[in-house]
VEXKOLKOL-168132 format. One record per atom (N, C-alpha, C): residue number from 1; residue in three letters; atom name; x, y, z. Coordinates in Angstrom, 3 decimals, m for minus. Layout:
% residues N
nr / rest / atom / X / Y / Z
NUM / ALA / CA / X / Y / Z
...
This chain:
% residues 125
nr / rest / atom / X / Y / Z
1 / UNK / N / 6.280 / 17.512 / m5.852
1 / UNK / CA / 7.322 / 17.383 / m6.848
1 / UNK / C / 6.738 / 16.796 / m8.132
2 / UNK / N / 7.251 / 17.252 / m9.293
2 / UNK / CA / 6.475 / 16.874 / m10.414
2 / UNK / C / 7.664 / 15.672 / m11.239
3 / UNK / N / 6.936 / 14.954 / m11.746
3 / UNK / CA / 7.192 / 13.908 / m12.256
3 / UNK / C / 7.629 / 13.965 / m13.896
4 / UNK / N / 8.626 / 13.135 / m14.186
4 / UNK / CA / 8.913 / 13.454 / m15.944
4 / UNK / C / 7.449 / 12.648 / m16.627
5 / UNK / N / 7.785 / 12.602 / m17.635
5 / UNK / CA / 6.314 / 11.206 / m18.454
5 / UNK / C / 6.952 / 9.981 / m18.215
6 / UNK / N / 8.135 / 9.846 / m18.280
6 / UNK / CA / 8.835 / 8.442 / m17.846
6 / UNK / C / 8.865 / 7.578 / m16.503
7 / UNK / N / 8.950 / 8.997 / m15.212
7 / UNK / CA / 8.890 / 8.763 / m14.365
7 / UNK / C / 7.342 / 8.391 / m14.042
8 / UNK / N / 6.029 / 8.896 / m14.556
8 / UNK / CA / 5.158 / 8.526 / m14.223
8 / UNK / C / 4.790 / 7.462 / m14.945
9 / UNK / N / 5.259 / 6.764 / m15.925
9 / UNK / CA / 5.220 / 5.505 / m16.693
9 / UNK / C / 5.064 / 4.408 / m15.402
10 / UNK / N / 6.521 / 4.845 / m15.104
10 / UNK / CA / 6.733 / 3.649 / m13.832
10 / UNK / C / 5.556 / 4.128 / m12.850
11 / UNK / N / 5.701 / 4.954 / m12.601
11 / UNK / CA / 5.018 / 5.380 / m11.047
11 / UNK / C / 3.601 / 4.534 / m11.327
12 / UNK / N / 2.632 / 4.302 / m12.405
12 / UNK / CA / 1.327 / 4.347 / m12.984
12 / UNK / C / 1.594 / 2.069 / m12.950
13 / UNK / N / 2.657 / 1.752 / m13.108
13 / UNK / CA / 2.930 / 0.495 / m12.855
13 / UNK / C / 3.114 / 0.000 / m11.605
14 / UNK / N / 3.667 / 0.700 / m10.946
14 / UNK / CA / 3.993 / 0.686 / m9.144
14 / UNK / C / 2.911 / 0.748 / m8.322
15 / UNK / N / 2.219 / 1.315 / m9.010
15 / UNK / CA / 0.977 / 1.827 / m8.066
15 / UNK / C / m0.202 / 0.633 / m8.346
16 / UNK / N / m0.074 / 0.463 / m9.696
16 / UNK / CA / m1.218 / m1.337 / m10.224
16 / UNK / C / m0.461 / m2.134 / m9.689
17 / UNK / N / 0.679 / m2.432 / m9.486
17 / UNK / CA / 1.367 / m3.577 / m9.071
17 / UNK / C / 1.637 / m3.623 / m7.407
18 / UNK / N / 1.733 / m2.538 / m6.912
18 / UNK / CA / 1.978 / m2.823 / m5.184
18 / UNK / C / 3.231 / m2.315 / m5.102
19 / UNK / N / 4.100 / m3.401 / m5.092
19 / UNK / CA / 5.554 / m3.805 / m5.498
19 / UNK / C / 6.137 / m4.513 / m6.788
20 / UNK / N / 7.317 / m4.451 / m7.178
20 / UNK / CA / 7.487 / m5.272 / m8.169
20 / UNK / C / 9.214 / m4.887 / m8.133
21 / UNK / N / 9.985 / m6.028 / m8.863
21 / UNK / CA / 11.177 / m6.128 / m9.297
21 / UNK / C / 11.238 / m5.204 / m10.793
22 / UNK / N / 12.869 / m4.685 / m11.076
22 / UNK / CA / 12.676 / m3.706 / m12.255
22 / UNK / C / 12.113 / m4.553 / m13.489
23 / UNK / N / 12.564 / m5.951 / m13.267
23 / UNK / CA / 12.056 / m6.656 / m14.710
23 / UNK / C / 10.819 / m7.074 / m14.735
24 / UNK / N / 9.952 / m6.808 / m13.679
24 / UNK / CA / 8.437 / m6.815 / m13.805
24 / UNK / C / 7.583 / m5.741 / m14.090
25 / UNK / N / 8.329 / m4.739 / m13.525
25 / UNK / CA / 7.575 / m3.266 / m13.962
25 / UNK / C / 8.169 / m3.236 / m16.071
26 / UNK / N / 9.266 / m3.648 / m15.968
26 / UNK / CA / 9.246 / m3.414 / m17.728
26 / UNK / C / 8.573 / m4.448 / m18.352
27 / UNK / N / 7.800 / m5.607 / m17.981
27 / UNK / CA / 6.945 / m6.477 / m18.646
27 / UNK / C / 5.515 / m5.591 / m18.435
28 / UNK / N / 5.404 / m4.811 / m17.736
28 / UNK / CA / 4.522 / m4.429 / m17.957
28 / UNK / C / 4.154 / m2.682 / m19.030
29 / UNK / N / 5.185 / m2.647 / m19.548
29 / UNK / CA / 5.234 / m1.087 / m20.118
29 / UNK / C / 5.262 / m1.990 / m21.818
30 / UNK / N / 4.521 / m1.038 / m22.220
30 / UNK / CA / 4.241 / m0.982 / m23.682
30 / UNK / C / 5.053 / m1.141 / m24.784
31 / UNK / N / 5.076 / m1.850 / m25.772
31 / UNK / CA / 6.003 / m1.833 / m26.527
31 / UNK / C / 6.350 / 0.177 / m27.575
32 / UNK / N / 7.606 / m0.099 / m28.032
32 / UNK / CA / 8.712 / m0.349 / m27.845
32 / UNK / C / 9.304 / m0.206 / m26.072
33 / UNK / N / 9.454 / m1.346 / m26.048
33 / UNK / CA / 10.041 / m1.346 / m24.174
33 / UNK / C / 10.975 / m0.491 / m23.932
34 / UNK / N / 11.921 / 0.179 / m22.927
34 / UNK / CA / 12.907 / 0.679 / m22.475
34 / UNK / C / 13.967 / m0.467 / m22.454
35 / UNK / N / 14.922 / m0.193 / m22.232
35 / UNK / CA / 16.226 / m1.184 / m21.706
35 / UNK / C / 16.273 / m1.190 / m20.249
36 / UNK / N / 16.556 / m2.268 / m20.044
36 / UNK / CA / 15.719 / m3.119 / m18.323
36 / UNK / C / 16.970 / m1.396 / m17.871
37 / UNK / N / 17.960 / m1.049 / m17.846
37 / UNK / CA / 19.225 / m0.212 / m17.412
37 / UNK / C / 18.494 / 1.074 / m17.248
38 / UNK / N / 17.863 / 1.347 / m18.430
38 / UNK / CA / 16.671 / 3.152 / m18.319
38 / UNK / C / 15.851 / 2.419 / m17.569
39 / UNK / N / 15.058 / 1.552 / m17.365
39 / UNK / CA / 13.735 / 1.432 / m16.314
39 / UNK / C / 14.867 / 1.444 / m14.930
40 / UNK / N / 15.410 / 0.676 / m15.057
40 / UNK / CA / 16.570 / 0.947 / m13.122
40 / UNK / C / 16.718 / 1.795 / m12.886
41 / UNK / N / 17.426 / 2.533 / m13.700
41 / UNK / CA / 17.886 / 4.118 / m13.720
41 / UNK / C / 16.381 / 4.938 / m13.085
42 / UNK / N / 15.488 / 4.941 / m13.514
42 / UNK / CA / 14.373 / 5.484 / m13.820
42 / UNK / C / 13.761 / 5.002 / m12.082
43 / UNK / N / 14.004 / 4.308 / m11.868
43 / UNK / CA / 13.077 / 3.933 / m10.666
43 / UNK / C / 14.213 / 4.419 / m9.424
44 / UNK / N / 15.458 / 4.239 / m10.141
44 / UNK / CA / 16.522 / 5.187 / m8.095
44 / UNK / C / 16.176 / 6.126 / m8.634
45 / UNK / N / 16.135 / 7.320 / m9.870
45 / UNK / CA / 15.637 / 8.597 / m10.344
45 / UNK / C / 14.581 / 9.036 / m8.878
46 / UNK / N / 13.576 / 7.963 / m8.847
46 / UNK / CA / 11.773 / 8.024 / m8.310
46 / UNK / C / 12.292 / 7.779 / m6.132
47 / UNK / N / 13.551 / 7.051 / m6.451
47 / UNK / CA / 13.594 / 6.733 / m5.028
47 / UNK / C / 14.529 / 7.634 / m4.370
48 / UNK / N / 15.227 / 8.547 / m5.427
48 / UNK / CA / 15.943 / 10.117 / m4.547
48 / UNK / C / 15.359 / 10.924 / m4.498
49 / UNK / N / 13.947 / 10.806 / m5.184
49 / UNK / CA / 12.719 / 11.939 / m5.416
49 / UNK / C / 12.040 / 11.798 / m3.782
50 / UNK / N / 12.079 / 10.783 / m3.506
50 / UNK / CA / 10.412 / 9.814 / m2.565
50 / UNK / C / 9.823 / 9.422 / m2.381
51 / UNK / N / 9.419 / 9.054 / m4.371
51 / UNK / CA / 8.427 / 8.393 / m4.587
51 / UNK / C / 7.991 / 6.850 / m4.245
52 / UNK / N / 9.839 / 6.611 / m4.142
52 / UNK / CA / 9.185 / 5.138 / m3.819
52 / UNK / C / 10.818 / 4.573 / m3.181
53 / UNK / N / 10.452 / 3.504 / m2.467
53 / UNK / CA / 11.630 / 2.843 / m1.743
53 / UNK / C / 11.888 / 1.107 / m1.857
54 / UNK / N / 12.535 / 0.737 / m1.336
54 / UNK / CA / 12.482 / m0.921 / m1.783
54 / UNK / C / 12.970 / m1.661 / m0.746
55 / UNK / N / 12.548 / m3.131 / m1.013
55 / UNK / CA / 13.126 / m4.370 / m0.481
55 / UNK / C / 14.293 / m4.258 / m0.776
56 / UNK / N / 15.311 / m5.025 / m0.038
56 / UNK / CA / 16.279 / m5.787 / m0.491
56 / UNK / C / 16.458 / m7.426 / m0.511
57 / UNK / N / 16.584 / m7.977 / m1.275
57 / UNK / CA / 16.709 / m9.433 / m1.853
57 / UNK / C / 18.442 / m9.611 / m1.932
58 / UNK / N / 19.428 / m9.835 / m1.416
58 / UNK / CA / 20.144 / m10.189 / m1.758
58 / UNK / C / 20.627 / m8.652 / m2.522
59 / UNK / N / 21.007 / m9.096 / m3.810
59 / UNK / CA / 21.853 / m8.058 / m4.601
59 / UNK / C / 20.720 / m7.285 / m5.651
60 / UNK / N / 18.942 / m8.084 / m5.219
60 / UNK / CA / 17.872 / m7.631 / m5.926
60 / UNK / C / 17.216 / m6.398 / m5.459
61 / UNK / N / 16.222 / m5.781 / m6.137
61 / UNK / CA / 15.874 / m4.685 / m5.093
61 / UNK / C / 13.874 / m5.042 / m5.419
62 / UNK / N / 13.337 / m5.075 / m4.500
62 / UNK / CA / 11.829 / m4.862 / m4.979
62 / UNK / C / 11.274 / m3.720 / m4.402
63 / UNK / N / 11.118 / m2.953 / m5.351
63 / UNK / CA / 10.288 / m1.437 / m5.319
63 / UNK / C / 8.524 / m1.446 / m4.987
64 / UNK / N / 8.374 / m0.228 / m4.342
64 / UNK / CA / 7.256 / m0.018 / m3.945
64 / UNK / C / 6.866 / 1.325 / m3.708
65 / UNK / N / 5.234 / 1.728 / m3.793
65 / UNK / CA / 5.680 / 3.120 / m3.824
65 / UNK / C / 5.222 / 3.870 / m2.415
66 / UNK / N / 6.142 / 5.217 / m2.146
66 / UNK / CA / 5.706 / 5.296 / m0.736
66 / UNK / C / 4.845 / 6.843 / m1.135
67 / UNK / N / 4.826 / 7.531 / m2.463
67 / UNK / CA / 3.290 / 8.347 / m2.770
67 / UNK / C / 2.072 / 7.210 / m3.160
68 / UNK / N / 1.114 / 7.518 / m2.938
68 / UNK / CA / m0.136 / 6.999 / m3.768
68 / UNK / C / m0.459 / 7.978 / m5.209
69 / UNK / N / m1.320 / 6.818 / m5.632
69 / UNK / CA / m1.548 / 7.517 / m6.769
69 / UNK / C / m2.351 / 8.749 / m6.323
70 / UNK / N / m3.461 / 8.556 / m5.587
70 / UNK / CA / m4.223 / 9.668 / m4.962
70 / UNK / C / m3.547 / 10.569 / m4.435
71 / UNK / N / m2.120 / 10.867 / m3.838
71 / UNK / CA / m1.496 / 11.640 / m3.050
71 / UNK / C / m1.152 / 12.560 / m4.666
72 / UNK / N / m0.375 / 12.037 / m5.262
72 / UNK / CA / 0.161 / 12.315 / m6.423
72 / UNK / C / m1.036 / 12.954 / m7.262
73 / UNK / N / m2.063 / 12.542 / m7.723
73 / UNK / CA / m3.132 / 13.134 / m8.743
73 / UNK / C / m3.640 / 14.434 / m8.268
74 / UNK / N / m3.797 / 14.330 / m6.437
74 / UNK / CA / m4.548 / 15.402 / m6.027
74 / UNK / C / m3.103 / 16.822 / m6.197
75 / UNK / N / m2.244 / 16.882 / m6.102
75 / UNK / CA / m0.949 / 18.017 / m5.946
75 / UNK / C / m0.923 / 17.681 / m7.297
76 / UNK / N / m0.886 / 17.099 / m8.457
76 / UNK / CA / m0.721 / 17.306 / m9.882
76 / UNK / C / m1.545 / 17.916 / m10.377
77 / UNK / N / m2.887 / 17.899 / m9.897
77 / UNK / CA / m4.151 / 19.042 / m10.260
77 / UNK / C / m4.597 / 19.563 / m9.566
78 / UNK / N / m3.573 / 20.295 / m8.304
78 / UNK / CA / m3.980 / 21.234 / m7.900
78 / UNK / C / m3.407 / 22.376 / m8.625
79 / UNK / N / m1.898 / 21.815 / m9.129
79 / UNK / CA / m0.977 / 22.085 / m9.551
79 / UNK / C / m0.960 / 22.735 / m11.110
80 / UNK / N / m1.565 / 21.440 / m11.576
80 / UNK / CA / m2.739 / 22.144 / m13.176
80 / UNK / C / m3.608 / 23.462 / m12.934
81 / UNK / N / m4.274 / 23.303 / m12.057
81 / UNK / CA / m5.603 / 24.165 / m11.787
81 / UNK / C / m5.002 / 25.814 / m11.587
82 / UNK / N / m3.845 / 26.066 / m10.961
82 / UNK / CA / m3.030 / 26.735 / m10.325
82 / UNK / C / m2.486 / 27.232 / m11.882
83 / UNK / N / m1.913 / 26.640 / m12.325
83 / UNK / CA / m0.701 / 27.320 / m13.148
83 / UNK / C / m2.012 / 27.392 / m15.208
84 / UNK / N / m3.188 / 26.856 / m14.917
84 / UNK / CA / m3.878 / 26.812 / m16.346
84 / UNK / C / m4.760 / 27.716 / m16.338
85 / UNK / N / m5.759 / 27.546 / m15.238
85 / UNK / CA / m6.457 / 28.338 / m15.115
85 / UNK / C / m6.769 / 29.347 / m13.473
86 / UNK / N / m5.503 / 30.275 / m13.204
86 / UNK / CA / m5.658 / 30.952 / m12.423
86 / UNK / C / m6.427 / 30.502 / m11.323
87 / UNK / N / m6.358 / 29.167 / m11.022
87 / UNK / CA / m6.579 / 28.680 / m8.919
87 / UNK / C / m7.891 / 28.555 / m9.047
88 / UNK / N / m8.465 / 28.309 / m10.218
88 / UNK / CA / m10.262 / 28.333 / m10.415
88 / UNK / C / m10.584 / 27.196 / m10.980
89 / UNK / N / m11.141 / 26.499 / m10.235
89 / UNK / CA / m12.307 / 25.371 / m10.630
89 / UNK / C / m12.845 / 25.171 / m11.826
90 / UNK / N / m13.567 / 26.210 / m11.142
90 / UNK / CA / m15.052 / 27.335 / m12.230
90 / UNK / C / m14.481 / 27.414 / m13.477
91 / UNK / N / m13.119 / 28.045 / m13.491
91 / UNK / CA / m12.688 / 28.074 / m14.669
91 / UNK / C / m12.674 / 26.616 / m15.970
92 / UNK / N / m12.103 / 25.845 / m15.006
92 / UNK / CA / m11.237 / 24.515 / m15.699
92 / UNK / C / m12.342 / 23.757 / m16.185
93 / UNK / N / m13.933 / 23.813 / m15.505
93 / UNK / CA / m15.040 / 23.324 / m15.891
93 / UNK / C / m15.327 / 24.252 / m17.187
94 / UNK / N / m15.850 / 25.211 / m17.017
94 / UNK / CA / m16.042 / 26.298 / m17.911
94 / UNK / C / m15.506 / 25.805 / m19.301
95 / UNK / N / m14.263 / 25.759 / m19.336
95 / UNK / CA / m13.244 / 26.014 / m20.442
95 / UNK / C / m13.492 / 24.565 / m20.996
96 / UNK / N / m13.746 / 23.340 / m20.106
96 / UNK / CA / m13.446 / 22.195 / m20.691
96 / UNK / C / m15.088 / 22.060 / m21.629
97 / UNK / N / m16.112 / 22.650 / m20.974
97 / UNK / CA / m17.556 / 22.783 / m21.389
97 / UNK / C / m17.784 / 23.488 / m22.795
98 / UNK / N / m16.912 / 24.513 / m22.649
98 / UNK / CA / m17.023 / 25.312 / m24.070
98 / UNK / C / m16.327 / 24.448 / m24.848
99 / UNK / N / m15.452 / 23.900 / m24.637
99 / UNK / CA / m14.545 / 23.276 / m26.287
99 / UNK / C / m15.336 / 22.224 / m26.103
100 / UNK / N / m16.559 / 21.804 / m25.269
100 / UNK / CA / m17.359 / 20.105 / m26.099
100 / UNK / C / m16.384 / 19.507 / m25.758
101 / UNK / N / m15.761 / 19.047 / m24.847
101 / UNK / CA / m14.977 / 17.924 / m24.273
101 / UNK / C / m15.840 / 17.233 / m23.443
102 / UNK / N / m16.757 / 17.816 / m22.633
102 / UNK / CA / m17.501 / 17.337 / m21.655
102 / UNK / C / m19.047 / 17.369 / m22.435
103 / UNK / N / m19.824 / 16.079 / m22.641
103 / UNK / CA / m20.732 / 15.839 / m23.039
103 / UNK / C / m21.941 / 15.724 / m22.311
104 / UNK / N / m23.267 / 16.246 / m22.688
104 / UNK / CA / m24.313 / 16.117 / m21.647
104 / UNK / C / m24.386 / 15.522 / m20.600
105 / UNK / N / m24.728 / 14.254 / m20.831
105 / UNK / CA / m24.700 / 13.174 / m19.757
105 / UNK / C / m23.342 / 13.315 / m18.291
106 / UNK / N / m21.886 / 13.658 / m18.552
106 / UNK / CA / m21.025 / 13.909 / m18.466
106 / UNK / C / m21.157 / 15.248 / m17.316
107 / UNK / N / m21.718 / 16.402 / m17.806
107 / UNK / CA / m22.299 / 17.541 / m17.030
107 / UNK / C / m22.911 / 17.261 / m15.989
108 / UNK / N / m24.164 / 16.257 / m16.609
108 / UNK / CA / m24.817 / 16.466 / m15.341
108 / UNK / C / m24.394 / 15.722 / m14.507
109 / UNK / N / m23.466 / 14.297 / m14.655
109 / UNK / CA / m22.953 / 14.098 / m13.746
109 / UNK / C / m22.514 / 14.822 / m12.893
110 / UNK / N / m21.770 / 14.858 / m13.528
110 / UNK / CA / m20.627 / 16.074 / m12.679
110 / UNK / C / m21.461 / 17.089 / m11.377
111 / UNK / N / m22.622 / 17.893 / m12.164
111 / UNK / CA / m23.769 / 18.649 / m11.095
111 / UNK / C / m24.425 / 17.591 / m10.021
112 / UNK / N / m24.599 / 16.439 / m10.541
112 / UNK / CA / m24.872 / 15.280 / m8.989
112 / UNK / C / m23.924 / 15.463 / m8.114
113 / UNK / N / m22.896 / 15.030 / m8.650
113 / UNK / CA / m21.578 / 14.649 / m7.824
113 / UNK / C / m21.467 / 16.098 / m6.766
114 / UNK / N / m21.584 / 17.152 / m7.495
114 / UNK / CA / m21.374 / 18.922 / m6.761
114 / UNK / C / m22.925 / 18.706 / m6.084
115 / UNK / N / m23.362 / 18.919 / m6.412
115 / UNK / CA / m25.365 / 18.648 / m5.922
115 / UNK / C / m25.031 / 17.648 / m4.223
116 / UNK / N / m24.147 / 16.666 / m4.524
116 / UNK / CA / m24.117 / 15.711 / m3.425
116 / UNK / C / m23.042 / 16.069 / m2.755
117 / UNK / N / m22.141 / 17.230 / m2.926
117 / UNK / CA / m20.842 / 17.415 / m1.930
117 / UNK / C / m21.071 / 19.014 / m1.240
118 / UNK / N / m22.519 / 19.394 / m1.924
118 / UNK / CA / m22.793 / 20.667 / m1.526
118 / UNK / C / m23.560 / 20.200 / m0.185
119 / UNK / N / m24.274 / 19.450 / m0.555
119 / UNK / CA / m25.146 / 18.544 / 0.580
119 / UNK / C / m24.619 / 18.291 / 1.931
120 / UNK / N / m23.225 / 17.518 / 1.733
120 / UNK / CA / m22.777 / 17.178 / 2.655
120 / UNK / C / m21.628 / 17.903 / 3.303
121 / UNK / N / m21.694 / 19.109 / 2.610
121 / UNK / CA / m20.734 / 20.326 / 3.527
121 / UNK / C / m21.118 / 20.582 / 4.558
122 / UNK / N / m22.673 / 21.257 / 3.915
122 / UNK / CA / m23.685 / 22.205 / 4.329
122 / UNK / C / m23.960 / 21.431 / 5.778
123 / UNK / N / m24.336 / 20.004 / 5.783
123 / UNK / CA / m24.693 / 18.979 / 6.842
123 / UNK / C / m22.979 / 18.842 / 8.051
124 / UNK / N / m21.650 / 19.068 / 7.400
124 / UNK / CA / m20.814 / 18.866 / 7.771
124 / UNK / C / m20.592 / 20.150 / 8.739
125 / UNK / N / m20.764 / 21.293 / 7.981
125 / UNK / CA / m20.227 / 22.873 / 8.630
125 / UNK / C / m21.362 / 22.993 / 9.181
């Protein structure tokens, strides 16, 4: 399920914080702040989604999230990869290489990192 920019505002606070009450997740968002009412709103929005569920305190609620950020990043770019560049990798490297987004040093990382997961397929399969 894909997320608004608002909803991942919070989600990106939930996930540094653990848990938190709504008036701690809005001490932590950037100025101009939301109204504590849009961050509440915004977080049952995230908890009819799945993203996240809570304590109860009394009449308080402390939120937490039950995606990870990792659960979430990996289906958001698979999701990119899928709908930008036709289900291709190859591509999304390619494309980011030609416009000079990705800088030498940067590349060859990147060929270690593939260099070292080719390695350990090959050793795996």
């Amino acid at each position: 399920m894909k997320l608004t920019r608002a909803e991942e505002q919070i989600m990106q606070v939930l996930w540094e914080l653990k848990e938190a009450f709504v008036k701690e997740i809005l001490e932590q968002l950037d100025d101009p702040r939301p109204a504590y009412n849009t961050v509440s709103t915004i977080v049952r929005i995230l908890e009819k989604k799945g993203f996240v569920s809570h304590h109860a305190y009394g009449k308080s609620h402390k939120y937490y999230p039950l995606v990870s950020k990792e659960e979430y990043t990996r289906a958001h770019m698979k999701n990119f990869v899928k709908n930008y560049f036709s289900n291709s990798f190859e591509q999304m490297v390619s494309f980011f290489a030609r416009e000079k987004d990705i800088d030498l040093r940067e590349m060859e990382d990147i060929m270690k990192i593939m260099q070292e997961e080719i390695k350990k397929q090959k050793k795996d399969g």
